[in-house]
C-alpha positions in Angstrom: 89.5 -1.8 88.2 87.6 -4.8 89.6 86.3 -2.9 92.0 84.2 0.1 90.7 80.9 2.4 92.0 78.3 3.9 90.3 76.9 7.0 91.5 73.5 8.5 90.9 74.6 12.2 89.7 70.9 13.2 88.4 67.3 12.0 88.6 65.6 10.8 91.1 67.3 9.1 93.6 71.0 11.8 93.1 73.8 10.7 95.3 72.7 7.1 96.4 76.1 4.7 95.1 76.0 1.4 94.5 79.5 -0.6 94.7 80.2 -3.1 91.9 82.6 -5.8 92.8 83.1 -8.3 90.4 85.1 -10.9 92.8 81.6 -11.1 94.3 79.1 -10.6 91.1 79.8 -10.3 87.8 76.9 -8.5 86.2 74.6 -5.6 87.9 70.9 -5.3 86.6 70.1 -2.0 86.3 66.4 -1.3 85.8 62.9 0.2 87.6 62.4 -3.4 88.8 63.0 -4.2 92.8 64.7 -7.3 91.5 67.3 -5.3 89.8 71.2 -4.6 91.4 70.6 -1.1 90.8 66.6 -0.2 91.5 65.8 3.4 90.0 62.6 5.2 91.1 62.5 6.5 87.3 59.3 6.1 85.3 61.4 6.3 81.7 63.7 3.7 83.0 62.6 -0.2 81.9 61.8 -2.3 84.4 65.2 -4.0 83.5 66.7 -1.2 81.6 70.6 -2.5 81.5 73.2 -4.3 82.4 76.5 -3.2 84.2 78.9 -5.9 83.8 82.9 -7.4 84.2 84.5 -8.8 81.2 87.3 -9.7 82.9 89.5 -6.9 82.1 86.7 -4.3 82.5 83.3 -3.0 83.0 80.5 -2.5 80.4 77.2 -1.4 79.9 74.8 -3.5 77.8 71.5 -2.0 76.8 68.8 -4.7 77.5 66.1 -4.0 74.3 64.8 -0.8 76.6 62.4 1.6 75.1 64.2 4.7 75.7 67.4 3.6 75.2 70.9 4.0 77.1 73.3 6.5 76.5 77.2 6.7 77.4 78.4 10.2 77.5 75.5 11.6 75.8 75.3 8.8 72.7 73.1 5.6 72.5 74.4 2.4 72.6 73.4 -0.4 71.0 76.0 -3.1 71.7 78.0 -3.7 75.2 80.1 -0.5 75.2 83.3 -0.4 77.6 83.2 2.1 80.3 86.2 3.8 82.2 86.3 6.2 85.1 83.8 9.1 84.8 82.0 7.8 82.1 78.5 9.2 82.7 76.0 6.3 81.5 72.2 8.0 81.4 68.8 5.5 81.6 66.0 7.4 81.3 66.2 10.5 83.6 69.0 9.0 85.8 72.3 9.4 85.0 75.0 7.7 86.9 78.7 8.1 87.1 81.2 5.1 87.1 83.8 6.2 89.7 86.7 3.8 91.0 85.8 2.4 94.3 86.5 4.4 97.3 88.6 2.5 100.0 86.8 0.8 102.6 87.2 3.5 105.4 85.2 6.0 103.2 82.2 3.3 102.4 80.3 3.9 105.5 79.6 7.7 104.4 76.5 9.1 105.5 73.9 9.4 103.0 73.6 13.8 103.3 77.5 13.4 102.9 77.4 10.9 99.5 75.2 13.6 98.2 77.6 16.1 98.9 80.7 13.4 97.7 78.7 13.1 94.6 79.2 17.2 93.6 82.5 17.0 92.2 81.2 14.2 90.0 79.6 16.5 87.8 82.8 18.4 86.5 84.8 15.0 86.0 82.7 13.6 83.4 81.9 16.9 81.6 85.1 16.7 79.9 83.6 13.4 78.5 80.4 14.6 77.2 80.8 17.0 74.8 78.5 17.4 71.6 79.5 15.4 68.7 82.6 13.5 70.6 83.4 10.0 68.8 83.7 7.4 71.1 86.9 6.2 72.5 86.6 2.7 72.9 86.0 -0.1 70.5 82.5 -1.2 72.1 81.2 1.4 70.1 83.2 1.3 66.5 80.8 -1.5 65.2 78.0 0.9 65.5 78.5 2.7 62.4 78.6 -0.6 60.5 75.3 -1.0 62.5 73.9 2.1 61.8 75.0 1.7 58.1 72.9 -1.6 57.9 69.8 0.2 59.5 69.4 2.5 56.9 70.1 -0.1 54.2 67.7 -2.0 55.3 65.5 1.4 55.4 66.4 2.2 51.6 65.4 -1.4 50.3 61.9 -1.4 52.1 60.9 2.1 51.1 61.5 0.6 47.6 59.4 -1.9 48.3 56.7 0.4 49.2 56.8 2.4 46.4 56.9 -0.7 44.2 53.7 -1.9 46.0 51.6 1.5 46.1 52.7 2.0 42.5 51.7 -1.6 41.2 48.4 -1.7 42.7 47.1 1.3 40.9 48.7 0.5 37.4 47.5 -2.2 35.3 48.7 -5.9 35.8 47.3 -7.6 32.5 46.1 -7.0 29.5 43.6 -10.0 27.5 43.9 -9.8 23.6 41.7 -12.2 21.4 41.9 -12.2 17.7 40.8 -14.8 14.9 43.4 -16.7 13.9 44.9 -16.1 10.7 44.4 -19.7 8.8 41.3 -19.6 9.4 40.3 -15.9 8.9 40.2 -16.8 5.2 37.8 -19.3 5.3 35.0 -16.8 7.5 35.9 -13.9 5.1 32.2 -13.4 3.9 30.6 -13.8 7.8 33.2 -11.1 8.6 32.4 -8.3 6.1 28.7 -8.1 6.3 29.7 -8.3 10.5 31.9 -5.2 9.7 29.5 -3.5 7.6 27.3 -3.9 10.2 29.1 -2.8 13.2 32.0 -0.5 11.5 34.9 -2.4 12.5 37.0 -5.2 11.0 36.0 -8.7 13.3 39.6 -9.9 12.7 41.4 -7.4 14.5 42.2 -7.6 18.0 40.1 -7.1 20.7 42.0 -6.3 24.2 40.7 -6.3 27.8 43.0 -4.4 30.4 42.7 -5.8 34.0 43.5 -3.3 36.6 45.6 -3.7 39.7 42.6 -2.7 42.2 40.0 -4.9 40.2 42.7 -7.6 41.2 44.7 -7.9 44.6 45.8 -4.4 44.2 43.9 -3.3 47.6 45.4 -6.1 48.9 49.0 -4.6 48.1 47.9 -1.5 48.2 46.9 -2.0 52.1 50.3 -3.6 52.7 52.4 -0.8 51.5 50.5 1.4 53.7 51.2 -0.9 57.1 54.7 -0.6 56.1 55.3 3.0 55.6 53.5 2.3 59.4 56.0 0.6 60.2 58.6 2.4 58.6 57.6 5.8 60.4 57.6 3.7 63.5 61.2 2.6 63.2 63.0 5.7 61.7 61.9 8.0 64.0 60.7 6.3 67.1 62.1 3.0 68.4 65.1 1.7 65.9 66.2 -1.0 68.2 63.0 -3.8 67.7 62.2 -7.1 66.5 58.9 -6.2 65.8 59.1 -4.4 62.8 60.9 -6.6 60.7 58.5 -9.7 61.8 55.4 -7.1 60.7 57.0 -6.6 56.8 57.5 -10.6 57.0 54.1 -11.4 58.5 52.1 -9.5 56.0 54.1 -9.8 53.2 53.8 -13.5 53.5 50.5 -13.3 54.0 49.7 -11.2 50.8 51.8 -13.5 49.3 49.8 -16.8 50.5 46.6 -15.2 49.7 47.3 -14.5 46.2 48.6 -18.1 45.1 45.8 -19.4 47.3 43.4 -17.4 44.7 45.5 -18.6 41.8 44.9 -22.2 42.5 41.4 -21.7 43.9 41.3 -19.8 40.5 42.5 -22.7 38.5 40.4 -25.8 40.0 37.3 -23.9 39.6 38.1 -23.1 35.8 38.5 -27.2 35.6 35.2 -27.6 37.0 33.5 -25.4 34.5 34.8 -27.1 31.8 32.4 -30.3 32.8 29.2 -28.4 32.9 26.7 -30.3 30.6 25.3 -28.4 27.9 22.7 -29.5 25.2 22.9 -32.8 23.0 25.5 -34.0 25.6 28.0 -31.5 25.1 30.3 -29.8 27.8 31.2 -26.1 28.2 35.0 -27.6 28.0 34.1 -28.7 24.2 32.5 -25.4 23.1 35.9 -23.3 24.7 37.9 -25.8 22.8 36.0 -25.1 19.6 36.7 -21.8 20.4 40.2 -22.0 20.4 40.4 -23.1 17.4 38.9 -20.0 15.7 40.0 -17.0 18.2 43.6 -16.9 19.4 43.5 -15.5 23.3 46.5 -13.9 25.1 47.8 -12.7 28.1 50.3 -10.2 28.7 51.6 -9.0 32.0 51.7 -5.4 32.4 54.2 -3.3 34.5 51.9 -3.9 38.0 52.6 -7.4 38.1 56.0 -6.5 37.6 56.2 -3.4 40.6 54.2 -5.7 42.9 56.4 -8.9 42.6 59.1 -6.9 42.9 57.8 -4.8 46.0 56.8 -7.9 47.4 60.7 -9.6 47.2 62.2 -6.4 48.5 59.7 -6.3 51.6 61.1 -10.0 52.7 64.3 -9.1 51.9 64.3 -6.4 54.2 62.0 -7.9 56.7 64.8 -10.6 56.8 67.5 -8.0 57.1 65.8 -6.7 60.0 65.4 -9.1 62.0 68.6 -11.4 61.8 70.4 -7.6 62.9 68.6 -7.5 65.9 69.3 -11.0 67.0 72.8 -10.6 67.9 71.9 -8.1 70.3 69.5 -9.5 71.6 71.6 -12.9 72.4 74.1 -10.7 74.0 71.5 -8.7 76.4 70.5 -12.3 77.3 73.7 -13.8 77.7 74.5 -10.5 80.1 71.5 -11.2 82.2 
């Protein structure tokens, strides 16, 4: 039908119709906005909510990012979905019914009698709407593969976060020194009136753990808890957003850039140590050298390095994930408008 109405069953503004004629206009806006097609006095409805549109064979609703969604018989959308006679399409607390168009004798209807027109509507539709009811048309058989890459997404970055709580709290390296064995020998003597003195054997190893939080492991810790934020936020409050996927990229890159910034800003000032005079001429890189030569240093990454890099791959991954699915829709919604 290229010729179609939409009339306002419930919410404010019941029984007002708006004809859609697609010889004439091809897409209706739908939204609180005055600019809109279709203006709803609704305070849940988004300034520009939806989209009613002709594809050229028929008409479909495309939800425009809004924060309360839309719903087709009683289920949310979240790609164009095709309608048909009677479908009831529901933006905040308005729900309109897509009707065929009434011939033109019947248009000029008084206001008090559309209202009346509009009772009927109520029973048509109902056969559409019950609970649980899969959708009949294709426009919505992608949304399972949707939803299926949603959750996904959902498993991979709560692994993340419990990778990234986890790491910060567990040790991330561990320093071990001992003498070196061709030359262990040669200080026997200095070494057993050093261990008759203190009680311990001098050539063993000598280990010094590094803890996650005595590293970056605030850091990380602090990002796992803005995205369980942001996890809570997109489970159970407002699924269809760019914004959480660019807050586990954002942060995880910047964890990321702040850590290798303190690795090199690490290194260079370990090079400039090394040239610090000392007496007769020497440097502090000579006496570490000399050191090297008698004690044997080191260091082994322990399973927080390992949790953290990994928490930190899995939150870009699914950062990435998240926000490449929401730009189709979005290119859609502004392609419709």
């Amino acid at each position: 039908m290229t010729k179609a109405m939409l009339v306002l069953q419930e919410g404010p503004g019941a029984g007002r119709t708006y004809h859609l004629d697609s010889l004439q206009k091809t897409v209706f806006s739908v939204g609180r906005s005055s600019s809109c097609d279709v203006v709803l006095n609704d305070h849940r409805s988004s300034r520009h909510h939806a989209n009613v549109q002709w594809t050229g064979r028929e008409w479909e609703v495309v939800d425009l990012q809004s924060t309360n969604g839309t719903y087709v018989n009683g289920l949310q959308i979240h790609h164009p979905y095709p309608l048909h006679g009677g479908d009831r399409v529901t933006v905040g607390d308005t729900t309109m019914v897509l009707r065929d168009a009434q011939p033109e004798s019947a248009v000029a209807v008084p206001p008090g009698a559309a209202a009346v027109a509009a009772g009927p509507v109520a029973a048509a539709p109902a056969r559409h709407a019950g609970a649980g009811q899969a959708p009949r048309r294709a426009g919505v058989a992608a949304a399972p593969a949707t939803s299926w890459g949603f959750w996904a997404a959902q498993v991979v970055l709560t692994l993340a976060v419990i990778c990234l709580a986890a790491g910060s709290l567990l040790p991330w390296l561990d320093i071990r020194g001992q003498v070196r064995q061709d030359v262990a020998p040669l200080l026997q003597q200095g070494f057993e009136i050093l261990g008759a003195l203190t009680g311990t054997d001098p050539t063993q190893m000598a280990s010094y753990t590094i803890e996650g939080l005595m590293a970056h492991g605030k850091l990380t810790l602090a990002l796992a808890v803005v995205s369980t934020a942001a996890l809570v936020v997109e489970i159970f409050f407002y699924r269809r957003s760019l914004i959480p996927g660019v807050v586990y990229l954002v942060t995880g890159l910047m964890v990321i850039a702040t850590m290798a910034f303190d690795a090199v800003n690490y290194a260079q000032h370990a090079m400039q140590i090394q040239d610090i005079d000392l007496l007769f001429g020497y440097q502090l890189g000579d006496l570490t050298e000399a050191l090297g030569t008698i004690v044997e240093i080191e260091v082994v990454p322990q399973v927080g390095v390992y949790l953290v890099g990994a928490g930190l791959a899995l939150l870009l991954m699914g950062g990435i994930a998240r926000v490449l699915s929401e730009l189709p829709g979005r290119a859609r919604a502004a392609g419709g408008g």
